[in-house]
N, CA, C and O atoms as a Tinker XYZ file with bonds, in Angstrom:
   452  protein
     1  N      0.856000   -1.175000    0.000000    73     2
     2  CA     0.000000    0.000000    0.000000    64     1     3
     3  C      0.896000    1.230000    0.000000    63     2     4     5
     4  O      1.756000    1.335000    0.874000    81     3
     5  N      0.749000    2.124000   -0.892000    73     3     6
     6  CA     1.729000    3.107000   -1.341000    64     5     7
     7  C      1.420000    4.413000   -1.073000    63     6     8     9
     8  O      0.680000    4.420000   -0.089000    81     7
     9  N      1.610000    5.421000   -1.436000    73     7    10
    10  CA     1.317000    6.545000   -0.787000    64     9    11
    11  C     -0.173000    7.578000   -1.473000    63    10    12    13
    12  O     -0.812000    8.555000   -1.083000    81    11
    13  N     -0.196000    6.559000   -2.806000    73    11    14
    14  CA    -1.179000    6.688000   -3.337000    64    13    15
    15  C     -2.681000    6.182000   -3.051000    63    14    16    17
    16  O     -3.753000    6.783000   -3.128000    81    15
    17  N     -2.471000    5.296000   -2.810000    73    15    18
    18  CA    -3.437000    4.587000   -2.046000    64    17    19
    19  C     -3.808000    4.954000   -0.785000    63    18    20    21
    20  O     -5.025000    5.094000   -0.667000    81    19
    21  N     -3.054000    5.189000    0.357000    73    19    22
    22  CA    -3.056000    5.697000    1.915000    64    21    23
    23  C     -3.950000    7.540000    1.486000    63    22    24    25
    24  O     -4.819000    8.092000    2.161000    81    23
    25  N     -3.396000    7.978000    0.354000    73    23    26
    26  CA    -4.079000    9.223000   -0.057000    64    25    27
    27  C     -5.522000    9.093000   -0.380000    63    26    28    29
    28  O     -6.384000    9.917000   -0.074000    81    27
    29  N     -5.731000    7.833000   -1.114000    73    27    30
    30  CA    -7.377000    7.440000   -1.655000    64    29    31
    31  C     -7.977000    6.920000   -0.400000    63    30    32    33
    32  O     -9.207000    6.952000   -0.352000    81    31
    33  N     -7.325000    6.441000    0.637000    73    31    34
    34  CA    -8.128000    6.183000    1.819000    64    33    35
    35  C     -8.480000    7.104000    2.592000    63    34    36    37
    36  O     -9.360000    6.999000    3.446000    81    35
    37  N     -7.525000    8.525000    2.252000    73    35    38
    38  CA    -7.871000    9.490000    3.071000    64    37    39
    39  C     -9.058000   10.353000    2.527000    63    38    40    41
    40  O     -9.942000   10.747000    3.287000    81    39
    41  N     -9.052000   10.586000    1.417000    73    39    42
    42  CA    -9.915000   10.764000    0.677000    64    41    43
    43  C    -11.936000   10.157000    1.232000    63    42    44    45
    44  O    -13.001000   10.642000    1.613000    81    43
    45  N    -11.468000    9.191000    0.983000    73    43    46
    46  CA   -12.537000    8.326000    1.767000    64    45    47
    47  C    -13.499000    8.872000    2.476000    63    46    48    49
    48  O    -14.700000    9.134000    2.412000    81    47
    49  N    -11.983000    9.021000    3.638000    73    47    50
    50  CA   -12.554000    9.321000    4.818000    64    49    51
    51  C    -12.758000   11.157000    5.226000    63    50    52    53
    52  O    -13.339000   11.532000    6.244000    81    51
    53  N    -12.185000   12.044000    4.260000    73    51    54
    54  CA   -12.688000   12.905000    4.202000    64    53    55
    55  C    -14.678000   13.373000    3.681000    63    54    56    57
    56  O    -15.365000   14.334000    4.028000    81    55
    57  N    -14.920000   12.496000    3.002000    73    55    58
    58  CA   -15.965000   12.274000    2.418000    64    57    59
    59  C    -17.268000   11.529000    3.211000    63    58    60    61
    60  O    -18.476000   11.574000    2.975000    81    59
    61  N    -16.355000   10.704000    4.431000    73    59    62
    62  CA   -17.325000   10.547000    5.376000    64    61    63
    63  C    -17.383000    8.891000    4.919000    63    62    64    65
    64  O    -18.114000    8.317000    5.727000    81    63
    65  N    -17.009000    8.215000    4.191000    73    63    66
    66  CA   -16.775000    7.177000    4.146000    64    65    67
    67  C    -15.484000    5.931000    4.644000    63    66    68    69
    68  O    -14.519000    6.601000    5.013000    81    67
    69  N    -15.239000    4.826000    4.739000    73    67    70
    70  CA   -14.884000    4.086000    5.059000    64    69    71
    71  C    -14.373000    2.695000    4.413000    63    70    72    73
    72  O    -15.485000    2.254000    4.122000    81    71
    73  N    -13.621000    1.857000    4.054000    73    71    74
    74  CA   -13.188000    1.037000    3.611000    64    73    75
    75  C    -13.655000   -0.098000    4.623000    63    74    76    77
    76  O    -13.360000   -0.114000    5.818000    81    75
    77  N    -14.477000   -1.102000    3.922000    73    75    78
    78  CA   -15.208000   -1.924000    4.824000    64    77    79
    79  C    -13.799000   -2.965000    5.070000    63    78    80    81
    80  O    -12.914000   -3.195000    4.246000    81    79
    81  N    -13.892000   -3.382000    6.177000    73    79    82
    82  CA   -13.002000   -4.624000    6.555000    64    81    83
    83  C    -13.190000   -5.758000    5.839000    63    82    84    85
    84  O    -12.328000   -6.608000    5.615000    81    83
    85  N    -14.077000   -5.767000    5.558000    73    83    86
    86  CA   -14.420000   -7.096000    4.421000    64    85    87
    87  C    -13.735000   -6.650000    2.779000    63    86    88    89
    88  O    -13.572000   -7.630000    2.052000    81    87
    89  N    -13.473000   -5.747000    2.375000    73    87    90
    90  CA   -12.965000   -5.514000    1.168000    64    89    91
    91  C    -11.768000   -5.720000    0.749000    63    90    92    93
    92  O    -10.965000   -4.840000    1.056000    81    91
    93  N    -11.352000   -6.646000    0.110000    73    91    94
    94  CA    -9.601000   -7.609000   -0.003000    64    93    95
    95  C     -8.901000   -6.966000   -1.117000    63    94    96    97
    96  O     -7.739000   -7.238000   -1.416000    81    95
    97  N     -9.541000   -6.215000   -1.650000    73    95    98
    98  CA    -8.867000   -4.912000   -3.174000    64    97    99
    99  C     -8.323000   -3.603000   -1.875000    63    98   100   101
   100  O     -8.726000   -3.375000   -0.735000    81    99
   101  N     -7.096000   -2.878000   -2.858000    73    99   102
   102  CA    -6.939000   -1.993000   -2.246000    64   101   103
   103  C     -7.444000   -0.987000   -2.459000    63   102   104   105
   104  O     -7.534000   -0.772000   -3.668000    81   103
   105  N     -7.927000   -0.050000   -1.698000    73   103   106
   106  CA    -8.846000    1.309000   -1.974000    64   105   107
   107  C     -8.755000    2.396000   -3.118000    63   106   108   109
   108  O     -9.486000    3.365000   -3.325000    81   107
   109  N     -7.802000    2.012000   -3.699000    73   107   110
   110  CA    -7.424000    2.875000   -4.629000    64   109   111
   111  C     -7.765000    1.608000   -6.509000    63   110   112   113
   112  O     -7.476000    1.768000   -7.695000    81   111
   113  N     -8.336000    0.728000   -5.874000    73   111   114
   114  CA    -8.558000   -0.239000   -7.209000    64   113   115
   115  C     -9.798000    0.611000   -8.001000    63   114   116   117
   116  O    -10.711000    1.124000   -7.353000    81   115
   117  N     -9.724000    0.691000   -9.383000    73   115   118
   118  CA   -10.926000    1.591000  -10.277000    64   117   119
   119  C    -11.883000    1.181000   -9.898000    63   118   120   121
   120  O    -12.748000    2.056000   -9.867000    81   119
   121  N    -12.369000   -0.213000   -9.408000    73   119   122
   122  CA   -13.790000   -0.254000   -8.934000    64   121   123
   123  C    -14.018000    0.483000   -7.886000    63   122   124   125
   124  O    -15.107000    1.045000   -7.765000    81   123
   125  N    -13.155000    0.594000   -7.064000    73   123   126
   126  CA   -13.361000    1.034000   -5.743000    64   125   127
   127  C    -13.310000    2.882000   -6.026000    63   126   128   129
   128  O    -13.693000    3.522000   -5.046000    81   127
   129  N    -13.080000    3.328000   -6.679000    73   127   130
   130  CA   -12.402000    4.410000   -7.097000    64   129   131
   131  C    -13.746000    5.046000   -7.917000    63   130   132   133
   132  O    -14.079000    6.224000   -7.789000    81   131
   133  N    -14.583000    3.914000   -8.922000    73   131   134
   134  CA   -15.466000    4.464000   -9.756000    64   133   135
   135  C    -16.489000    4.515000   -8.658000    63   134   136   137
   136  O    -17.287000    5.441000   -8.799000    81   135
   137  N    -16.645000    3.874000   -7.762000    73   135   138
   138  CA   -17.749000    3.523000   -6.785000    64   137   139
   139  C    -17.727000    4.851000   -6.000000    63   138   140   141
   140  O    -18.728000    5.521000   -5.744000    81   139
   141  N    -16.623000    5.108000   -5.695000    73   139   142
   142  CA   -16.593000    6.408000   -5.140000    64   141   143
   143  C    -17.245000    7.683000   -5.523000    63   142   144   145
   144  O    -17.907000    8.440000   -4.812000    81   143
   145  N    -16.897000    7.795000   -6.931000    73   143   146
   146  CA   -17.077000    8.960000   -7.698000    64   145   147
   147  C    -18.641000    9.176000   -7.921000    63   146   148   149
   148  O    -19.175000   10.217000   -8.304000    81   147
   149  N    -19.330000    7.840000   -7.564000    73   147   150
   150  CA   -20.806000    7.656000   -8.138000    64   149   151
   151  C    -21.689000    7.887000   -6.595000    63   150   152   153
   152  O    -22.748000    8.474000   -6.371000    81   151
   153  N    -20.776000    7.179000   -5.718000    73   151   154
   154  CA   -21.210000    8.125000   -4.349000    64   153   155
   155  C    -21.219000    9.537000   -4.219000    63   154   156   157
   156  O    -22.321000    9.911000   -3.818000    81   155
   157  N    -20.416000   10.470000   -4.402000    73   155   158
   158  CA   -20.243000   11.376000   -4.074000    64   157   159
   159  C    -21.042000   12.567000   -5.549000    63   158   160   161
   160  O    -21.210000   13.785000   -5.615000    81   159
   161  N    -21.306000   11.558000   -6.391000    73   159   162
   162  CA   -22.459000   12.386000   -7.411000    64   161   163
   163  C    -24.146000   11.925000   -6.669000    63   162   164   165
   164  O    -25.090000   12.715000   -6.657000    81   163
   165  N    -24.188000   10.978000   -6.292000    73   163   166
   166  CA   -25.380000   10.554000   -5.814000    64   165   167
   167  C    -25.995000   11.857000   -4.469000    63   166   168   169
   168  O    -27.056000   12.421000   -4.203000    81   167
   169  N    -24.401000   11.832000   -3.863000    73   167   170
   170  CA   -24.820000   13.022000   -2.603000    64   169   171
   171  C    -24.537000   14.351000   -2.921000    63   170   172   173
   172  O    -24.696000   15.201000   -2.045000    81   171
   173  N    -24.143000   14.667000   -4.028000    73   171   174
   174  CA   -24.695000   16.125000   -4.491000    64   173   175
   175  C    -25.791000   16.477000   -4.888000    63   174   176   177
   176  O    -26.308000   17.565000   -4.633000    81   175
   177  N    -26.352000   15.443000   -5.673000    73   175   178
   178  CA   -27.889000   15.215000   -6.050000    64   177   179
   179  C    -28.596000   15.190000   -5.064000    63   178   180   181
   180  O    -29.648000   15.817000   -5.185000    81   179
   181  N    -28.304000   14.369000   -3.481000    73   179   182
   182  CA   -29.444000   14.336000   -2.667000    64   181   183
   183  C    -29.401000   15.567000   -1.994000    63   182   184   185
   184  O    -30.296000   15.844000   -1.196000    81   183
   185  N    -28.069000   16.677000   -2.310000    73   183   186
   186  CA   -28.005000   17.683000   -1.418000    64   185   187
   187  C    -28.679000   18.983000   -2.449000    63   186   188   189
   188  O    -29.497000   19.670000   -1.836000    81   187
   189  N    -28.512000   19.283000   -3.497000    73   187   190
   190  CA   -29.437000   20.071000   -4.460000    64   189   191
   191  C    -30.635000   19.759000   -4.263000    63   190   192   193
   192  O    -31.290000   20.791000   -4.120000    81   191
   193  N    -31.590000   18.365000   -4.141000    73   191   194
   194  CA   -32.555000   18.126000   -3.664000    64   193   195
   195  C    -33.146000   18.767000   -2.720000    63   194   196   197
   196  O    -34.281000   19.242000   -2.734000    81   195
   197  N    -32.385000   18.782000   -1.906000    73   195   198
   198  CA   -32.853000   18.882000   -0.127000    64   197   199
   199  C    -32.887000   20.857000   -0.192000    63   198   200   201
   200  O    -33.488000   21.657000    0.525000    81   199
   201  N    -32.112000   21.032000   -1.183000    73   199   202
   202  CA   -31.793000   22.680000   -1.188000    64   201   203
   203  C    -30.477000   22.853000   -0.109000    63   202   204   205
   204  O    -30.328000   23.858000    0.587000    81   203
   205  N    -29.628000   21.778000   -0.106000    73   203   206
   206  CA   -28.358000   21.863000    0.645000    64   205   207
   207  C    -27.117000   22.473000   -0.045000    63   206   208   209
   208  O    -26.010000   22.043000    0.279000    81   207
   209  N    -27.228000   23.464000   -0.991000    73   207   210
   210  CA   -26.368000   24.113000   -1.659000    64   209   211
   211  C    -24.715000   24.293000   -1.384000    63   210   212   213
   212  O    -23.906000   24.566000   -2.271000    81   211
   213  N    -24.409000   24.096000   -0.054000    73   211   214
   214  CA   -23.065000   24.392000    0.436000    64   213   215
   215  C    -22.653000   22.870000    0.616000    63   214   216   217
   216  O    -21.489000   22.568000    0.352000    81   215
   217  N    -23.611000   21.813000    1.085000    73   215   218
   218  CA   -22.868000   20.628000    1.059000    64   217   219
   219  C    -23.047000   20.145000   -0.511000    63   218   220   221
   220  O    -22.049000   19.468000   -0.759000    81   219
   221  N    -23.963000   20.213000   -1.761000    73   219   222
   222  CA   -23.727000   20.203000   -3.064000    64   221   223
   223  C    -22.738000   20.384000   -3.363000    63   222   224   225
   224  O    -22.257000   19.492000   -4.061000    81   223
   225  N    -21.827000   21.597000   -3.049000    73   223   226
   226  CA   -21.516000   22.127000   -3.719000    64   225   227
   227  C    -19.885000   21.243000   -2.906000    63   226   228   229
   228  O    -18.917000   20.855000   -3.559000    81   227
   229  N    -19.977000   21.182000   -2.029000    73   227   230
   230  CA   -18.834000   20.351000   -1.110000    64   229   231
   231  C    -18.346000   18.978000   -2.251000    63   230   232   233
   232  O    -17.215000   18.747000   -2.680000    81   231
   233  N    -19.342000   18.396000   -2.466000    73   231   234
   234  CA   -19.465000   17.061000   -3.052000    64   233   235
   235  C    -19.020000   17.223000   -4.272000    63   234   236   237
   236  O    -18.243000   16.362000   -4.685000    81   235
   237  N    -19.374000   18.327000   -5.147000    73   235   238
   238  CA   -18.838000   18.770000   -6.181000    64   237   239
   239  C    -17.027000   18.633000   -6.279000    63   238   240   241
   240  O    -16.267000   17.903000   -6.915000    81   239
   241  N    -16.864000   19.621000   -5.400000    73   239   242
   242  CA   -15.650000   19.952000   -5.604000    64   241   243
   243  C    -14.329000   18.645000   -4.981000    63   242   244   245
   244  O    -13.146000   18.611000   -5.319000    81   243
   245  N    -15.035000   17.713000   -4.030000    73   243   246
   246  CA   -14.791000   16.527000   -3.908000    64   245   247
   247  C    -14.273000   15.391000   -4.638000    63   246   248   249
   248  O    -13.422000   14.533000   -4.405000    81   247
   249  N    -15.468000   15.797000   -6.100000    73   247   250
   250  CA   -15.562000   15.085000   -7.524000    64   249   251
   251  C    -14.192000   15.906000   -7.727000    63   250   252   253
   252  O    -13.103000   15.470000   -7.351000    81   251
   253  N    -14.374000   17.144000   -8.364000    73   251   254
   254  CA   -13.190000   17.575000   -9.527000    64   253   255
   255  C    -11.967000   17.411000   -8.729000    63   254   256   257
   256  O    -11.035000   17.033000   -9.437000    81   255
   257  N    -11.498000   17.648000   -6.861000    73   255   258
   258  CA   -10.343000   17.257000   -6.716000    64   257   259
   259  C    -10.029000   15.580000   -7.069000    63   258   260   261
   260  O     -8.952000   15.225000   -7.548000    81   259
   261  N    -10.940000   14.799000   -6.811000    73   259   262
   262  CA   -10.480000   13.329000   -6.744000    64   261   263
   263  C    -10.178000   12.910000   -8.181000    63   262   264   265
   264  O     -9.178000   12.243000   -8.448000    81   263
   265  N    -11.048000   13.308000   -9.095000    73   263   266
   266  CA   -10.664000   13.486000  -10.983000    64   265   267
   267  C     -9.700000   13.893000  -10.983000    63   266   268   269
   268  O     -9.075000   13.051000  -11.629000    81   267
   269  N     -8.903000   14.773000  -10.666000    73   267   270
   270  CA    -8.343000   15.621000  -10.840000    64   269   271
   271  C     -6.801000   14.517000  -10.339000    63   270   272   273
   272  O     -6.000000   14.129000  -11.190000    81   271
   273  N     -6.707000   14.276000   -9.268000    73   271   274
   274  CA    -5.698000   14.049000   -8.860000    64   273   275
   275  C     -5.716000   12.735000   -8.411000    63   274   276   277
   276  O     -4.775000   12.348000   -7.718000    81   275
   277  N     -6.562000   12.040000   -8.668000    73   275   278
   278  CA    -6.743000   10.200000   -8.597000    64   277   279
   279  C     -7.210000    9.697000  -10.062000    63   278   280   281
   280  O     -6.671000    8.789000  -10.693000    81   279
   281  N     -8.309000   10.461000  -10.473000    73   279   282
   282  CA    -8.731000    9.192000  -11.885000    64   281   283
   283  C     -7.412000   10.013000  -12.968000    63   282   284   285
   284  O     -6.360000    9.377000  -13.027000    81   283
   285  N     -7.471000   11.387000  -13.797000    73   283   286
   286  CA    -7.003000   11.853000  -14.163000    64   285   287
   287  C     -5.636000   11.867000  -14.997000    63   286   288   289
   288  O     -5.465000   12.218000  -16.164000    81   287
   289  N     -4.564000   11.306000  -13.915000    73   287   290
   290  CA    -3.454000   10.901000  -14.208000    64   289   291
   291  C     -3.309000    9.549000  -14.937000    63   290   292   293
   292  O     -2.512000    9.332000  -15.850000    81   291
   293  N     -4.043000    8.810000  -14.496000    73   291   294
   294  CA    -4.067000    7.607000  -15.155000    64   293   295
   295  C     -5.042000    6.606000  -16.080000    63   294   296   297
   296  O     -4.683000    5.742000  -16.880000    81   295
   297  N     -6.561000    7.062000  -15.655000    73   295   298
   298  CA    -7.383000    5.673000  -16.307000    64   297   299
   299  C     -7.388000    5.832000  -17.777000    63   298   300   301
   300  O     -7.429000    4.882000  -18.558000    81   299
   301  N     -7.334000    7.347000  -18.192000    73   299   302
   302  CA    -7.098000    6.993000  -20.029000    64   301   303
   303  C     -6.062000    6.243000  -20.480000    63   302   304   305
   304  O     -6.221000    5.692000  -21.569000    81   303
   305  N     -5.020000    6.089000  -19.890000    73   303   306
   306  CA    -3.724000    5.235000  -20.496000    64   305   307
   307  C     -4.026000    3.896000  -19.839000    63   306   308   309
   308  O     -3.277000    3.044000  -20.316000    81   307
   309  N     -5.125000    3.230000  -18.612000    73   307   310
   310  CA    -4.840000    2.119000  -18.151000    64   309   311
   311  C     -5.909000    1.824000  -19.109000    63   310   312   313
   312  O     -5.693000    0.733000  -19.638000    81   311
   313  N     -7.097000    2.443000  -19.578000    73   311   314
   314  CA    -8.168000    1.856000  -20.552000    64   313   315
   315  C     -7.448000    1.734000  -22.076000    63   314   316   317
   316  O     -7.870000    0.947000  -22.923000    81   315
   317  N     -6.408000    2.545000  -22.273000    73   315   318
   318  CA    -5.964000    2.312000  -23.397000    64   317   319
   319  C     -4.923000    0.856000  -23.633000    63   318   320   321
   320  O     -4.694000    0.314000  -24.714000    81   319
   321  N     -4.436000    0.473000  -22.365000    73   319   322
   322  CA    -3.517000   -0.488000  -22.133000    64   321   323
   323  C     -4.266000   -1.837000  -22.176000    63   322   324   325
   324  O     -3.709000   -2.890000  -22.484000    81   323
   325  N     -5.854000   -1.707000  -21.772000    73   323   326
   326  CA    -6.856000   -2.731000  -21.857000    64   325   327
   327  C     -6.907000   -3.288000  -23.147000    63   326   328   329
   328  O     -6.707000   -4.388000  -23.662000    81   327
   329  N     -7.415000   -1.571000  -23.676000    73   327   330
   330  CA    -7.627000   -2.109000  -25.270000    64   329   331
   331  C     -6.853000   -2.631000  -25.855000    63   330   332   333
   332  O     -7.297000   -3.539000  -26.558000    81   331
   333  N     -5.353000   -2.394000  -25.915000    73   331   334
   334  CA    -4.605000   -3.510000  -26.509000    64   333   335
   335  C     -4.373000   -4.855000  -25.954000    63   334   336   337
   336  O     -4.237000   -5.833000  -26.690000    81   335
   337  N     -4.332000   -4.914000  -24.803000    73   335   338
   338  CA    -3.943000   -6.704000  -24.544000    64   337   339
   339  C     -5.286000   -7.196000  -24.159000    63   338   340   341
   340  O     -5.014000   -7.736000  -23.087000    81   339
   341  N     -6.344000   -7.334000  -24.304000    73   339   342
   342  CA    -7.253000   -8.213000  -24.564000    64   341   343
   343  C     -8.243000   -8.153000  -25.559000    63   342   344   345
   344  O     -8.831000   -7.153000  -25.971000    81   343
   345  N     -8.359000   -9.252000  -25.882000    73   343   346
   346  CA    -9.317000   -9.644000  -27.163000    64   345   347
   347  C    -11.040000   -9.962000  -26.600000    63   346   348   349
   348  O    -11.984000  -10.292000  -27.318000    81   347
   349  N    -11.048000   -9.722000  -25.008000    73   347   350
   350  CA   -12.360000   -9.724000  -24.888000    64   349   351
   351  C    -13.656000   -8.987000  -25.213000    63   350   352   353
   352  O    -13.682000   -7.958000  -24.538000    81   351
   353  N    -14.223000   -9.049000  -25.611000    73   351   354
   354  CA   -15.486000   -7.930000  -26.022000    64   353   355
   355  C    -16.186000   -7.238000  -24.813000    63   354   356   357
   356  O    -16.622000   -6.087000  -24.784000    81   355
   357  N    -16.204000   -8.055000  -23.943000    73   355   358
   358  CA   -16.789000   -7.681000  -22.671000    64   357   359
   359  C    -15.372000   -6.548000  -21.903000    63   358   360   361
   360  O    -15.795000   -5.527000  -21.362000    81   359
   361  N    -14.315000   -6.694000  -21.893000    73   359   362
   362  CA   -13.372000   -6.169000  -21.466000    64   361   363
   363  C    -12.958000   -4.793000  -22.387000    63   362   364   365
   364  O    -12.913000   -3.698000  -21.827000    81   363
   365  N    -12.703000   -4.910000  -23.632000    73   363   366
   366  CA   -12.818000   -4.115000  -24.594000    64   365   367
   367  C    -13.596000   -2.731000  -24.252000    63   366   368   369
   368  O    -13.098000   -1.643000  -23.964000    81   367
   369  N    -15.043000   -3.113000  -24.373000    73   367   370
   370  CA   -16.116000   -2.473000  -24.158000    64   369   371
   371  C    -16.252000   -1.496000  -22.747000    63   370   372   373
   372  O    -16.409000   -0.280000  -22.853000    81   371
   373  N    -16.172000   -2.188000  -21.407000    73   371   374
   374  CA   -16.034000   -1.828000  -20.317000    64   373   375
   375  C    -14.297000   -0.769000  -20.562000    63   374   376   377
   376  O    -14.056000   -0.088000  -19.565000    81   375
   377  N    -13.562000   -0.677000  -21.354000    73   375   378
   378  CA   -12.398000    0.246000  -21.244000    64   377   379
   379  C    -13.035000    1.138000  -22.332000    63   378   380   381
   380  O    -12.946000    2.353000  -22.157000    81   379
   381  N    -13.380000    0.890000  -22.934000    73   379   382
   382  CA   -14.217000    1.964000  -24.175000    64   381   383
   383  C    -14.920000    2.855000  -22.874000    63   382   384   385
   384  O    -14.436000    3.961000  -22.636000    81   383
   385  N    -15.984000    2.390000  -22.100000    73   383   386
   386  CA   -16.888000    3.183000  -21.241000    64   385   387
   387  C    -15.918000    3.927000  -20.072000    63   386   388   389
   388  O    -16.060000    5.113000  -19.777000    81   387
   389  N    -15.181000    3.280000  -19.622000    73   387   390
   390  CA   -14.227000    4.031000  -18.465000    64   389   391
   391  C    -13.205000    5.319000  -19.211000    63   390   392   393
   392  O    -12.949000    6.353000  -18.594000    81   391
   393  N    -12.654000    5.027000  -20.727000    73   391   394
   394  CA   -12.328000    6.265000  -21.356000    64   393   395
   395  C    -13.166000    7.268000  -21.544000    63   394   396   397
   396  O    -12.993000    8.474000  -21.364000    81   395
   397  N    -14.191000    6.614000  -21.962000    73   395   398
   398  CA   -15.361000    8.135000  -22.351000    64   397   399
   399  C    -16.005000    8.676000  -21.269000    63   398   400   401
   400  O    -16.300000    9.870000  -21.320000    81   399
   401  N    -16.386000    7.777000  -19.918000    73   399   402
   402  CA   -16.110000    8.412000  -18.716000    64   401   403
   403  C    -15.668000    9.422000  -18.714000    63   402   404   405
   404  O    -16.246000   10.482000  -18.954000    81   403
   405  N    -14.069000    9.170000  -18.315000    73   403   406
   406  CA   -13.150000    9.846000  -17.472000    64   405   407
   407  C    -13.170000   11.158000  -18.487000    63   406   408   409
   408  O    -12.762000   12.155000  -17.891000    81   407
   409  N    -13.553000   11.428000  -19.923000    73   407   410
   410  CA   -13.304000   12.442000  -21.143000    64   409   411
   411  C    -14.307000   13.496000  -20.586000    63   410   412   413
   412  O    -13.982000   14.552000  -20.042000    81   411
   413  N    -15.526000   13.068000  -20.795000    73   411   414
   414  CA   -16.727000   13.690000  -20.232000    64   413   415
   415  C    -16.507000   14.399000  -18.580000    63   414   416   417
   416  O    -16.410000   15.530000  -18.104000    81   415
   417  N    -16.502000   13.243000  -18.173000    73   415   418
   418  CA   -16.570000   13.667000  -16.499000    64   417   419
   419  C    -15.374000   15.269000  -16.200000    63   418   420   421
   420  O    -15.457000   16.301000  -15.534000    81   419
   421  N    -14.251000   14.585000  -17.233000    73   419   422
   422  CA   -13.362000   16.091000  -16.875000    64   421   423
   423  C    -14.050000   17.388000  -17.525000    63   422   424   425
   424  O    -13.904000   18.577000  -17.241000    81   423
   425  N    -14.585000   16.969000  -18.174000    73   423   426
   426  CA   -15.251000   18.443000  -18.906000    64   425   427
   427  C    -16.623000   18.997000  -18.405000    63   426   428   429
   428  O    -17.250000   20.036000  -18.609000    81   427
   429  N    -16.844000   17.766000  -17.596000    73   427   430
   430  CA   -18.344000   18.051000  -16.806000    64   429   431
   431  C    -18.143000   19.239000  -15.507000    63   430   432   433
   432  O    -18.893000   20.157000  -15.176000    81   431
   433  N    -16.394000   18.663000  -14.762000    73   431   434
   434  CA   -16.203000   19.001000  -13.570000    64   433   435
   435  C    -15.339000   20.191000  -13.979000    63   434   436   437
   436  O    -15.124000   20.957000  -13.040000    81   435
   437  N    -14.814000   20.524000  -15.092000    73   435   438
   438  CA   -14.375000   21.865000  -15.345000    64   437   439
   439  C    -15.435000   22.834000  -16.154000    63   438   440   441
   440  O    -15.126000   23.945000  -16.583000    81   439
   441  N    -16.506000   22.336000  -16.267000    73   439   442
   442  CA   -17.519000   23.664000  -16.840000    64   441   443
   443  C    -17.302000   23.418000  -18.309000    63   442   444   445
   444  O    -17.953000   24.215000  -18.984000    81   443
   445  N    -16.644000   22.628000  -18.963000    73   443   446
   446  CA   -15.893000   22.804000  -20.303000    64   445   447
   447  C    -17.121000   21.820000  -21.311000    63   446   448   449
   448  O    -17.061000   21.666000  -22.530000    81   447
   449  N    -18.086000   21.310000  -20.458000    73   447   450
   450  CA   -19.064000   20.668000  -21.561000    64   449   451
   451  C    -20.468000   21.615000  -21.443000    63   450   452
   452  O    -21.433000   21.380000  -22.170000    81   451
């Protein structure tokens, strides 16, 4: 566990979340990482809802630091690294969606779409 990871746990736990003891991936694995990102859009939504504008807006900026400085650096080159060494369709496909993700999402969280 590297310093990258100990950072995505902190992360976490800035956010009010937790790494269950039962979870044998390290916290910084893309599932664990996309799961995150879909939490913390879920609770901006429930906070615009509620008319919670300052914690919205918390959750927001939550998103563009963790894009920013966890997905950012890397998942376009690890989805691109997919696409070449496997011939699965199912695998293929799932790195097709995590690139166009991560394309969108940066342009979502910089105002740029």
């Amino acid at each position: 566990m590297g310093p990258s990871t100990a950072e995505v746990r902190r992360t976490y736990l800035a956010a009010g979340l937790e790494v269950s003891k039962t979870y044998t991936d390290l916290p910084d694995h893309i599932a664990a990482e996309m799961e995150f990102m879909h939490f913390l859009c879920a609770e901006e939504s429930k906070f615009e809802r509620n008319g919670n504008q300052q914690e919205a807006a918390k959750m927001k900026w939550l998103q563009q630091e963790f894009h920013k400085s966890h997905l950012e650096p890397w998942v376009k080159d690890f989805a691109d690294c997919i696409l070449r060494s496997t011939t699965s369709p199912f695998y293929k496909a799932a790195a097709r969606v995590l690139k166009e993700f991560a394309g969108r999402e940066a342009e979502f969280l910089t105002g740029a779409a």
